[in-house]
C-alpha positions in Angstrom: -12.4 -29.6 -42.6 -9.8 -29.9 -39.6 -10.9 -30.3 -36.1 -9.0 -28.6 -33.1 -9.3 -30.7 -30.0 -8.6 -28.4 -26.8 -7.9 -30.1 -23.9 -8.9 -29.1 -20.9 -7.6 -30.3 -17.3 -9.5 -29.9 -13.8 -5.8 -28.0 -12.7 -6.4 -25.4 -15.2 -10.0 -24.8 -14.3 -10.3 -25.1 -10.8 -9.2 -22.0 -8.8 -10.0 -21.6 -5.0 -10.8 -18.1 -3.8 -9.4 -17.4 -0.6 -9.2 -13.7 0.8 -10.6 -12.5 -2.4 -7.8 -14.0 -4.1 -8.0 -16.3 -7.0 -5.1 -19.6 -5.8 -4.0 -22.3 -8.1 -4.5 -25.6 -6.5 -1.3 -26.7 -6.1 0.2 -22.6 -6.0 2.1 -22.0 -2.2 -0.5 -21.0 0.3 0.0 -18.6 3.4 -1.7 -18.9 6.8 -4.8 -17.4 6.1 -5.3 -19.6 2.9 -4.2 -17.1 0.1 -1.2 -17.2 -2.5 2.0 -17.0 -0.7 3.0 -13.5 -1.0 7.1 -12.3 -1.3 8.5 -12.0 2.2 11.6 -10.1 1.0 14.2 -9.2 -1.6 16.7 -7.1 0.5 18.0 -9.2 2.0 16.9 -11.9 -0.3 15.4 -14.3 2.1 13.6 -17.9 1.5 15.4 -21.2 1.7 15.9 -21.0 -2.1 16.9 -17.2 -1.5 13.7 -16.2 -4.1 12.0 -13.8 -1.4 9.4 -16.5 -0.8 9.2 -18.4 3.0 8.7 -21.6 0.8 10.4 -25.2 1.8 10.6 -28.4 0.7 12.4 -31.8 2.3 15.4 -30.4 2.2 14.8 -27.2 4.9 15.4 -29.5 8.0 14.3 -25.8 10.2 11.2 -24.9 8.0 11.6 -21.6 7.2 8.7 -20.9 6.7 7.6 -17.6 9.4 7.8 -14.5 7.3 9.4 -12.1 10.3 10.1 -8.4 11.1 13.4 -8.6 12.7 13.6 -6.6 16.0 16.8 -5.8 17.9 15.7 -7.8 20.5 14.2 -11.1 18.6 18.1 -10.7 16.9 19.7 -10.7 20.5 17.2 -13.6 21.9 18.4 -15.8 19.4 21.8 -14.6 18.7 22.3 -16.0 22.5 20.5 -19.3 21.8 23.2 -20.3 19.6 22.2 -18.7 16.0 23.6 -15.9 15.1 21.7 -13.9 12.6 23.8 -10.5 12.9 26.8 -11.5 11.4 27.4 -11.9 7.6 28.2 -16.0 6.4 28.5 -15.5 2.8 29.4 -19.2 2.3 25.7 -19.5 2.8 24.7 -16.4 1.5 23.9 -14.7 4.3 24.4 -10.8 4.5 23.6 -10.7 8.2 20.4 -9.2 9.4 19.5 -6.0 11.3 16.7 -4.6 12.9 13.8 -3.7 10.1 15.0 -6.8 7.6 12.6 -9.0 6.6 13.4 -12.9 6.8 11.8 -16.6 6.6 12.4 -17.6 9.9 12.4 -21.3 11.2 8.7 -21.7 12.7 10.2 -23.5 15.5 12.4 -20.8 16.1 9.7 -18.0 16.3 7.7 -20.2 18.6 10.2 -20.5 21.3 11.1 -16.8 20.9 7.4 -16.2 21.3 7.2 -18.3 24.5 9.9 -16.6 26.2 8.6 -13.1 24.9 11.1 -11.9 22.3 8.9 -12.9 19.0 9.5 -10.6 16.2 6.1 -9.6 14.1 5.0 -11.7 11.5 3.7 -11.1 8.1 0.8 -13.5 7.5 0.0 -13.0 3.9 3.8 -14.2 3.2 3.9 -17.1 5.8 3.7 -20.3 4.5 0.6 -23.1 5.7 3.3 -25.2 6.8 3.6 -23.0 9.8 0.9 -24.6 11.1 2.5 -27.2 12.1 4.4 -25.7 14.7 2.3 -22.4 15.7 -1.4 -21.7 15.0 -2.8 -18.8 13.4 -3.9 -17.8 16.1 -0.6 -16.8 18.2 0.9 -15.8 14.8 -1.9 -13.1 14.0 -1.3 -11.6 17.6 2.3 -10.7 16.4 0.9 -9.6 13.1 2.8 -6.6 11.3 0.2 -4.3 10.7 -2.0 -4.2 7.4 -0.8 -7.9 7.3 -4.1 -8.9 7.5 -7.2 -7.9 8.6 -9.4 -9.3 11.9 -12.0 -11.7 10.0 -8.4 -13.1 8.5 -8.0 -12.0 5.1 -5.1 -11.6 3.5 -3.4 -8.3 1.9 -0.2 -7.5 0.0 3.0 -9.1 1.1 6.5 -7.5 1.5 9.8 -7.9 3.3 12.3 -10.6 4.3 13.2 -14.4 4.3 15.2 -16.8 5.4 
């Protein structure tokens, strides 16, 4: 008679609800503790250009805000030095306008939210490592709407990166 042995590790087992959502332990994470949901695809945004706000050691700016881009959040920092109308195709870049959806740097978002020009955020497709530079608080009062809901759960991503 032969005897299958089956193998089974704590990663495949454990899950972690969060938002009603079942997330793998080691699966990205958003703000409000869910699975990191697609910021965007046109443009395709993301450090790695996938849609997702991800990072890793490389992404010296984080980018790691899932944003609406606004006229004016694209003229606040278009004046502080970074230019985020104008195409750089060395890099990928197609050049954003007003609507696009993009991974913004978190310290970038936080200083346009200081002075007033912070585009709206997607929470569901922010990464946790925002929370080293902002708190979940100030980024769910520039939520886009159904991003997520007042007790902080999580909904559908969409839009943006980069």
């Amino acid at each position: 008679m032969l005897a299958f042995a089956v193998a089974v590790t704590p990663l495949l087992l454990a899950t972690v609800v969060a938002g009603g959502a079942a997330v793998l332990p080691n699966e990205p994470r958003n703000v409000l503790g869910g699975a990191l949901q697609l910021c965007g695809t046109d443009p395709l945004t993301g450090f790695f250009r996938d849609g997702f706000c991800t990072t890793d050691e490389h992404d010296h700016g984080r980018h790691v805000v899932c944003a609406e881009m606004t006229d004016d959040f694209l003229e606040f920092t278009k004046a502080r030095g970074n230019d985020l109308s104008t195409p750089a195709p060395h890099y990928r870049f197609p050049g954003l306008k007003a609507g696009d959806r993009w991974c913004l740097c978190a310290v970038r978002w936080r200083e346009a939210m200081e002075a007033g020009h912070a585009p709206l955020v997607d929470l569901s497709a922010t990464h946790t490592k925002a929370l080293n530079t902002v708190t979940v608080g100030d980024l769910q009062q520039h939520a886009v709407p159904n991003s997520a809901d007042a007790a902080g759960g999580s909904s559908a991503g969409g839009g943006g990166g980069g």
